[in-house]
C-alpha positions in Angstrom: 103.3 143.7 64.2 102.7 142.3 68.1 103.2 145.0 70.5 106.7 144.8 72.5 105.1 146.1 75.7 105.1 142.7 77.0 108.4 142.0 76.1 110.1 145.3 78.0 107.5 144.5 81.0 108.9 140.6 81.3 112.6 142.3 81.4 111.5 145.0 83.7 110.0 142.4 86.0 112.9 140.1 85.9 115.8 143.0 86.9 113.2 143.8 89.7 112.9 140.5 90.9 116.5 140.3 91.0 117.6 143.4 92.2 114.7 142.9 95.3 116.2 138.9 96.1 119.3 140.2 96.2 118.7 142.9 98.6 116.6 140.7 100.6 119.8 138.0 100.5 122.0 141.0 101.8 119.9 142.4 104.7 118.3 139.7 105.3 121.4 137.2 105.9 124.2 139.8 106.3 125.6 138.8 103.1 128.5 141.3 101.9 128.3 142.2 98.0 132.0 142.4 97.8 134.0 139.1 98.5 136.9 138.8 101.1 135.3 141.0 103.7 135.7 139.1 107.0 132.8 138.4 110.1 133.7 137.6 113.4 132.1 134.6 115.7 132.4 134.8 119.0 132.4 131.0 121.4 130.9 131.7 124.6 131.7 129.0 127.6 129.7 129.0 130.8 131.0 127.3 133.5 128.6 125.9 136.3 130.4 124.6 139.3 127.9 123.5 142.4 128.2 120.7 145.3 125.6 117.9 145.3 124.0 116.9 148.4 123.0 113.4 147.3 120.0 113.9 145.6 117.6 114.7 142.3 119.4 117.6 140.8 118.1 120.2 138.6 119.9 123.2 137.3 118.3 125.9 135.4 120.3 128.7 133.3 119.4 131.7 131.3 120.5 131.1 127.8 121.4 134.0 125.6 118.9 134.7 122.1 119.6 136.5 119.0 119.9 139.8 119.9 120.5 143.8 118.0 124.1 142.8 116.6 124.1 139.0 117.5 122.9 136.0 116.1 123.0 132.9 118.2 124.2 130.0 115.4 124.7 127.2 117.6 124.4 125.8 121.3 125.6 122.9 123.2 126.1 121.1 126.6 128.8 119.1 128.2 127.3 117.4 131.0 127.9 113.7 131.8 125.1 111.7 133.1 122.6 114.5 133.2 119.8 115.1 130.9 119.7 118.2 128.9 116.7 120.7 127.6 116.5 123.7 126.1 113.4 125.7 127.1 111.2 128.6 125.8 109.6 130.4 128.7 107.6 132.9 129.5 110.9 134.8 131.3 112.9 133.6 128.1 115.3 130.8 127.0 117.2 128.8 129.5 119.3 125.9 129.7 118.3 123.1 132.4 120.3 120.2 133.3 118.6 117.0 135.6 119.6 114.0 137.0 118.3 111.7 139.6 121.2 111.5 142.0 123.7 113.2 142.2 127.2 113.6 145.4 129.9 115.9 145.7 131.3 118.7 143.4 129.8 119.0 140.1 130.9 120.5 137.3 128.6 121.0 134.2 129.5 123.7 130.8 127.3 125.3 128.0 129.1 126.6 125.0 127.4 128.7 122.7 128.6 130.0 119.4 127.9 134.0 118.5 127.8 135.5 115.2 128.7 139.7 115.0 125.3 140.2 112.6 124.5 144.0 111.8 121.5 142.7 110.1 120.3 140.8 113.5 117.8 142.5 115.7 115.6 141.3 118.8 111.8 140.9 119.0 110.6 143.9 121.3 108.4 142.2 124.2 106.7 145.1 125.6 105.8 144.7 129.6 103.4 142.2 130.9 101.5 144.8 133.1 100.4 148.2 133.0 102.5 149.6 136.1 105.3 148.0 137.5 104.7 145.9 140.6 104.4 148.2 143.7 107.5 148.6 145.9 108.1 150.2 149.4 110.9 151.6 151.6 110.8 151.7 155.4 112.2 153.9 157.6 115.0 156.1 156.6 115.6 154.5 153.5 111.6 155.7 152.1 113.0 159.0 153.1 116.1 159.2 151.1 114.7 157.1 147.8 111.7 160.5 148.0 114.9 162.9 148.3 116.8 161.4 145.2 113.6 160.6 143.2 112.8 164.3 143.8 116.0 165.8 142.6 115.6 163.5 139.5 112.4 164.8 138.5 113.6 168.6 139.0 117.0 168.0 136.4 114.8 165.6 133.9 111.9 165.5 131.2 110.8 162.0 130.8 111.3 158.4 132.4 115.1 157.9 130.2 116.9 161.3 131.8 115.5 160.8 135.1 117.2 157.3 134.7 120.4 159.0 133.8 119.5 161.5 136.5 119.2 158.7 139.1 122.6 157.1 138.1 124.3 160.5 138.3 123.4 160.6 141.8 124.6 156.9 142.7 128.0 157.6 141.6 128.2 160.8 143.5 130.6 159.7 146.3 129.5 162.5 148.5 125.5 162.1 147.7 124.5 160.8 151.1 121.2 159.7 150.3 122.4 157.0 147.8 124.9 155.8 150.4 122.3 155.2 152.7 120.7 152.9 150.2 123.3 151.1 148.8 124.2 149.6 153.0 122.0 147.3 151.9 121.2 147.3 148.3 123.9 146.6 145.6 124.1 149.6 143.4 121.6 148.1 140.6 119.2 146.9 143.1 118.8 150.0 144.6 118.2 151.9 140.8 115.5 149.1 139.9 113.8 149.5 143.3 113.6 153.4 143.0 112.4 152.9 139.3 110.0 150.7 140.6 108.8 152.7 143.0 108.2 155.5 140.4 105.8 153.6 138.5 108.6 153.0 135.9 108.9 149.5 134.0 112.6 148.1 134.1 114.3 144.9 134.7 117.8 144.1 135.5 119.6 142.2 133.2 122.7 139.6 133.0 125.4 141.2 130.3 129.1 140.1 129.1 131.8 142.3 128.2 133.1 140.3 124.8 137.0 139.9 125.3 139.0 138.0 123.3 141.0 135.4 125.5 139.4 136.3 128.0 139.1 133.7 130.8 136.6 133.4 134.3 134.7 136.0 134.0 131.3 137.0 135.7 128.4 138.5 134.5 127.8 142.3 134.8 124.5 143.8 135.7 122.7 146.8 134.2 119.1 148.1 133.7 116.8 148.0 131.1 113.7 150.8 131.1 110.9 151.2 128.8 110.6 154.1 126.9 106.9 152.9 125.6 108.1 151.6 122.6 111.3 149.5 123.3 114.2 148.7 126.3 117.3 151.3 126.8 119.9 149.8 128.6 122.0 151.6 131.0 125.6 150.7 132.5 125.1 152.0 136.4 128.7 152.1 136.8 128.9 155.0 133.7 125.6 156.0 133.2 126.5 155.3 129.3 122.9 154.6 127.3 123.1 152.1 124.5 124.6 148.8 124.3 128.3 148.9 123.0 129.2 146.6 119.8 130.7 144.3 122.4 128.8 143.9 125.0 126.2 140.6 124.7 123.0 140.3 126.8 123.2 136.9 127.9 120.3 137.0 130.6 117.6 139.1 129.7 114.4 137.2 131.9 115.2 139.9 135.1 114.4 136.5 137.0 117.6 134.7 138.2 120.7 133.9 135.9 121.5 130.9 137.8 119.1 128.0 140.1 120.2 124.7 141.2 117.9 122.7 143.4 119.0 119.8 145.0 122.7 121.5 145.0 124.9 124.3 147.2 127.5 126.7 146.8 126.8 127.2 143.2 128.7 129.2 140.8 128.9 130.3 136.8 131.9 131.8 135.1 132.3 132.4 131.5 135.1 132.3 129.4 135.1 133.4 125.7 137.3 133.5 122.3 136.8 135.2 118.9 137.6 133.9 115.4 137.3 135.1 112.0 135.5 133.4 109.4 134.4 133.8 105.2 131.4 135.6 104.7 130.3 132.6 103.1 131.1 130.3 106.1 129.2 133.3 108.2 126.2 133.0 105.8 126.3 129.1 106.2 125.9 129.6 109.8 123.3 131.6 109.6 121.0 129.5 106.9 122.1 126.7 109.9 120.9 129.0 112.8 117.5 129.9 110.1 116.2 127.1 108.5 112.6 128.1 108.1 111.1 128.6 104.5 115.3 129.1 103.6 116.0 128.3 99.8 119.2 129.0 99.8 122.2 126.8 98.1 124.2 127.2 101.2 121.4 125.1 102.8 122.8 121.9 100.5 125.1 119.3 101.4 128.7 120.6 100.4 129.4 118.3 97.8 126.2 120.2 95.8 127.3 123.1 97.0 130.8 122.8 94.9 128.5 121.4 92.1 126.7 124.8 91.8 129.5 127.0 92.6 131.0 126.5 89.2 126.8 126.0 87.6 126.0 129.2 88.5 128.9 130.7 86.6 127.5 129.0 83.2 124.6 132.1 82.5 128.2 134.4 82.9 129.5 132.8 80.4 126.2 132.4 78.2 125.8 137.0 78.5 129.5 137.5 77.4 128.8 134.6 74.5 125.4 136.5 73.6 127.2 139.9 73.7 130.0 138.7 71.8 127.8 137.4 68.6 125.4 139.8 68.2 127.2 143.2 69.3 130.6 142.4 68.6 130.1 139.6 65.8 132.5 137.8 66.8 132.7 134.1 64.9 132.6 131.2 67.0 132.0 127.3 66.4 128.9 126.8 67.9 126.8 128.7 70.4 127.7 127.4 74.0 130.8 125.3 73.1 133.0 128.3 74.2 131.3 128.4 77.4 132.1 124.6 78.4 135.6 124.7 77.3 135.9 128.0 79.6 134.3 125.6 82.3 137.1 123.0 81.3 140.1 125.7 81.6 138.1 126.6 85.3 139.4 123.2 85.7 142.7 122.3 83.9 144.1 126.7 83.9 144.6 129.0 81.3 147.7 127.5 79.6 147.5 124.1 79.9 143.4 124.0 78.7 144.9 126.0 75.4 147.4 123.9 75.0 145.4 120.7 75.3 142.6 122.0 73.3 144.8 122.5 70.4 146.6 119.3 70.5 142.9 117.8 70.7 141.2 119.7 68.1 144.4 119.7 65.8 144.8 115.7 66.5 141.4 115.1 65.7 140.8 117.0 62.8 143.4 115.1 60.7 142.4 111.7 62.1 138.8 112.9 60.5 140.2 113.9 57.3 140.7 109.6 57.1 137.3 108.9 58.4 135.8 111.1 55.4 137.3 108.9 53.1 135.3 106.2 53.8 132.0 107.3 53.3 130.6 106.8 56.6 127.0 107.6 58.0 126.6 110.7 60.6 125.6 108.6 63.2 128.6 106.3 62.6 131.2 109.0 62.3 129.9 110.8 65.1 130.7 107.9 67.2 133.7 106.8 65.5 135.1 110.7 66.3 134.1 110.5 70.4 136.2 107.4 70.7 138.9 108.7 68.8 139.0 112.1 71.4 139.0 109.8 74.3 142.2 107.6 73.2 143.5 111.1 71.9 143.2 112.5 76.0 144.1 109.2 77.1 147.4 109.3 75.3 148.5 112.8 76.0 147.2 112.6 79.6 149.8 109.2 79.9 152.7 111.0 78.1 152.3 113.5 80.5 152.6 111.9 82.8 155.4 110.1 81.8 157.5 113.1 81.2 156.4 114.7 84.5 153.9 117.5 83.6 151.4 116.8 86.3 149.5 119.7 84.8 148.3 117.7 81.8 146.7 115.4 83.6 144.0 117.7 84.2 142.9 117.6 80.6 140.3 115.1 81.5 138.2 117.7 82.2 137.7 118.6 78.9 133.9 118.0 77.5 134.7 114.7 75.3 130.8 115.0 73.5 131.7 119.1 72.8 134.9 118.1 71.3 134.1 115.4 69.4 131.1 117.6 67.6 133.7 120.3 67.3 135.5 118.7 65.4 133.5 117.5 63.3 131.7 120.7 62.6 135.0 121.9 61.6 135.8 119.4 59.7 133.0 120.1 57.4 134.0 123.5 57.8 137.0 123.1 56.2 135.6 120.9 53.3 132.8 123.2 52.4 134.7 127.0 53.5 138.3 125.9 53.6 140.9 127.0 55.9 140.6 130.3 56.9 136.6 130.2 58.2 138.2 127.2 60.3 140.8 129.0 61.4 138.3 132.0 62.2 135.4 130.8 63.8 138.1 128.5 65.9 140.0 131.2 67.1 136.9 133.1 67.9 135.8 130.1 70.0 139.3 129.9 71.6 139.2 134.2 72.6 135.5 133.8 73.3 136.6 131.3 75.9 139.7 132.8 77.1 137.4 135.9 77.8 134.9 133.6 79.7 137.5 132.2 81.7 139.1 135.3 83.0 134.7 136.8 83.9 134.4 133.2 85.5 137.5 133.0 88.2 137.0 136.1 89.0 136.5 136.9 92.4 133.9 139.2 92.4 131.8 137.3 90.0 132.4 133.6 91.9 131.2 135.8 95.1 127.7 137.4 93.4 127.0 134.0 91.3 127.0 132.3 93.8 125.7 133.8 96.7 122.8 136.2 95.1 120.4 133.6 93.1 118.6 137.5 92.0 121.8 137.6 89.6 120.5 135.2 87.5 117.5 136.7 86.8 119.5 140.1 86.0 121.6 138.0 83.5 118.2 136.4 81.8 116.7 139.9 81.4 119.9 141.2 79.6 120.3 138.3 77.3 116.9 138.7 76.2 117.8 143.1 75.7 120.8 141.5 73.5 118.6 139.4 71.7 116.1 141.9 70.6 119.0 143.9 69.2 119.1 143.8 65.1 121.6 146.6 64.2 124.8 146.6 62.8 127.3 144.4 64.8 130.6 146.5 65.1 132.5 144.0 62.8 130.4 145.2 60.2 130.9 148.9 60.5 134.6 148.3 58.6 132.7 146.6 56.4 130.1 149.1 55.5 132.8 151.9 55.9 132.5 153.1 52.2 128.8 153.4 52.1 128.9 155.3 55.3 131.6 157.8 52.8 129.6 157.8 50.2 
């Protein structure tokens, strides 16, 4: 007898596979495991208003990345006569407009589209240097920034709380050192500069408070500083560490958020809405946003999408078909016809599929009942049969319509080839068994399909079907566990009840 290690090995391997894609599908594209939870995208309008001074133009802007909570999932420009770019460089992304001539006010707009992503997380770009570029103060001012650096040190333990320290101090109305500084340095500059002077790496960066509806709005800075192994942001108005769910880092290059040569009197507002959306339209975005080595079905046109939305129901159908047979031992006619007429009821609904298979199957049974008569070959009465189903849909499909049931002109759907062999198998059914094992194994089929169709426009099932291929292989590996069962099915425990007594 062949060993069955193999066998439990191929089923062990197969849940693993699945279980592992469908985690990777989950964390890797945010997609939820239960359907109707809802994600939020975020539309982001910058506004770049300038004067021209009748000549070459060109207009450089940071442009936000995919960022801890954020993924960027699409970009675009509104900008008559100018040419448009998006650049990688080595301060980060930015947007730049050009045009050879340009007079008078300008007004050019980027529009970005933002995805809320839990999953989405930033690549950590450590410094460029060693030690921050040297800074100095002169006068008074080096006088004060040793006072405040000074009492820093004294009430911290590393280069974060002396941060926090320093921020303390700046919005300490009565601190008179920090008021000296900030005469001339806006409250962030003067942070940066004493960081900087410290020997500590940080950079100011551009950040949006996200605000549904909110309208004209400027960018807020605050300070990043490296802990050695990634940025902590810090709001110098609060001293709060961490960046808050809805706040976005638009300009992270600690460069300039906005340069226009050939241009004066520039300036950018931003105004932003939010919208919900399906998971699966967030996951669509994302495959969009992430099209490298992606397998996914959302990366098809839509029509093939629909096409495999109801496909990838059919192994559903195929495990409760398996389960059905050899646990249960339930009768049907056939293997898989249950599962196509389930498909068909996806299509026509509960009733009127029932309905329409009967008057179908009943229809075409007696109309086969002639054909016997005459002695005809398979092949022959095979094809005789098909063309019989399709006049018999094509009638009741008219008469419905005629007496206004719209509903039954869904029965089209129904699987002409699956029918046609179904009733012929139970025609010779009934010559060679009689009535009641037609009547059984039909009625099995009909329950075995009913069941199918409730497991198939389910919810739940549609959402993991479709959107976690790994389920598949889950399904595969417990058909093959059914089909390696060879016990008693529990239609035959009444029937072995007495031996079991005796």
């Amino acid at each position: 007898m062949p060993s069955r290690v193999p066998f439990y090995f191929l089923i062990s391997l197969l849940i693993v596979a699945g279980l592992t894609l469908s985690w990777l599908r989950h964390d890797s594209y945010g997609v939820p495991w239960t359907p109707g939870e809802r994600s939020q995208v975020w539309d982001v309008e910058a506004r770049i208003q300038f004067d021209a001074v009748n000549k070459p133009v060109k207009v450089s802007m940071a442009a936000p990345q995919t960022q801890t909570g954020f993924t960027i999932v699409d970009e675009s420009a509104s900008s008559p006569g100018y040419g448009i770019a998006y650049l990688t460089t080595e301060h980060g992304r930015r947007a730049e407009w050009t045009i050879r001539q340009a007079d008078g006010p300008q007004t050019l707009y980027y529009k970005t589209q933002i995805l809320v992503d839990p999953q989405a997380s930033a690549t950590v770009e450590p410094p460029k240097t060693e030690k921050p570029e040297a800074v100095t103060f002169e006068g008074p001012h080096e006088a004060a920034a040793i006072s405040l650096l000074e009492q820093a040190r004294q009430r911290s333990s590393n280069d974060i709380t002396l941060t926090r320290e320093l921020i303390k101090q700046f919005n300490d109305k009565d601190n008179q050192n920090a008021s000296l500084l900030l005469n001339d340095l806006t409250k962030v500059q003067a942070i940066s500069k004493l960081l900087s002077f410290e020997s500590i790496h940080n950079k100011v960066v551009g950040t949006l408070w996200l605000e549904d509806g909110r309208r004209r709005q400027s960018v807020q800075h605050m300070i990043e500083v490296w802990n050695g192994e990634r940025w902590k942001l810090f709001n110098p108005e609060t001293g709060e560490q961490g960046q808050p769910s809805n706040l976005l880092l638009w300009d992270e290059t600690n460069v300039s958020l906005l340069d226009v040569v050939g241009g004066k009197n520039s300036q950018i507002h931003f105004s932003m809405i939010a919208q919900e959306i399906s998971p699966a339209a967030a996951t669509d975005k994302k495959v969009e946003a992430d099209n490298l080595l992606n397998f996914s079905i959302h990366s098809l046109p839509l029509e093939e999408q629909s096409m495999f939305k109801t496909i990838m129901l059919i192994p559903i159908g195929a495990l409760i078909v398996v389960f059905l047979r050899i646990i249960i031992g339930l009768k049907t006619s056939g293997t898989f016809m249950p599962v196509l007429i389930a498909v068909a009821f996806v299509q026509t609904q509960l009733v009127t599929g029932i309905v329409g298979f009967l008057l179908i199957v009943g229809t075409g049974l007696i109309i086969r009942s002639y054909l016997s008569k005459l002695n005809l070959l398979l092949v022959a009465r095979i094809s005789a049969v098909i063309i019989t189903v399709i006049m018999i849909i094509s009638l009741f499909t008219i008469v419905a319509f005629k007496i206004g049931l719209t509903a039954g002109l869904s029965i089209t759907f129904f699987p002409m080839i699956i029918l046609s062999w179904t009733v012929e198998r139970m025609s010779i059914l009934w010559e060679e068994e009689g009535w009641k094992e037609v009547a059984t194994q039909g009625g099995g089929s009909l329950l075995t399909a009913v069941i199918i169709y409730i497991a198939m426009t389910n919810p739940f099932v549609q959402h993991l079907t479709f959107n976690f291929i790994g389920i598949q292989l889950i399904i595969l590996a417990l058909i093959l566990m059914l089909g390696n069962y060879t016990g008693y099915r529990l239609s035959e425990l009444r029937r072995f009840k007495p031996l079991a007594e005796d």
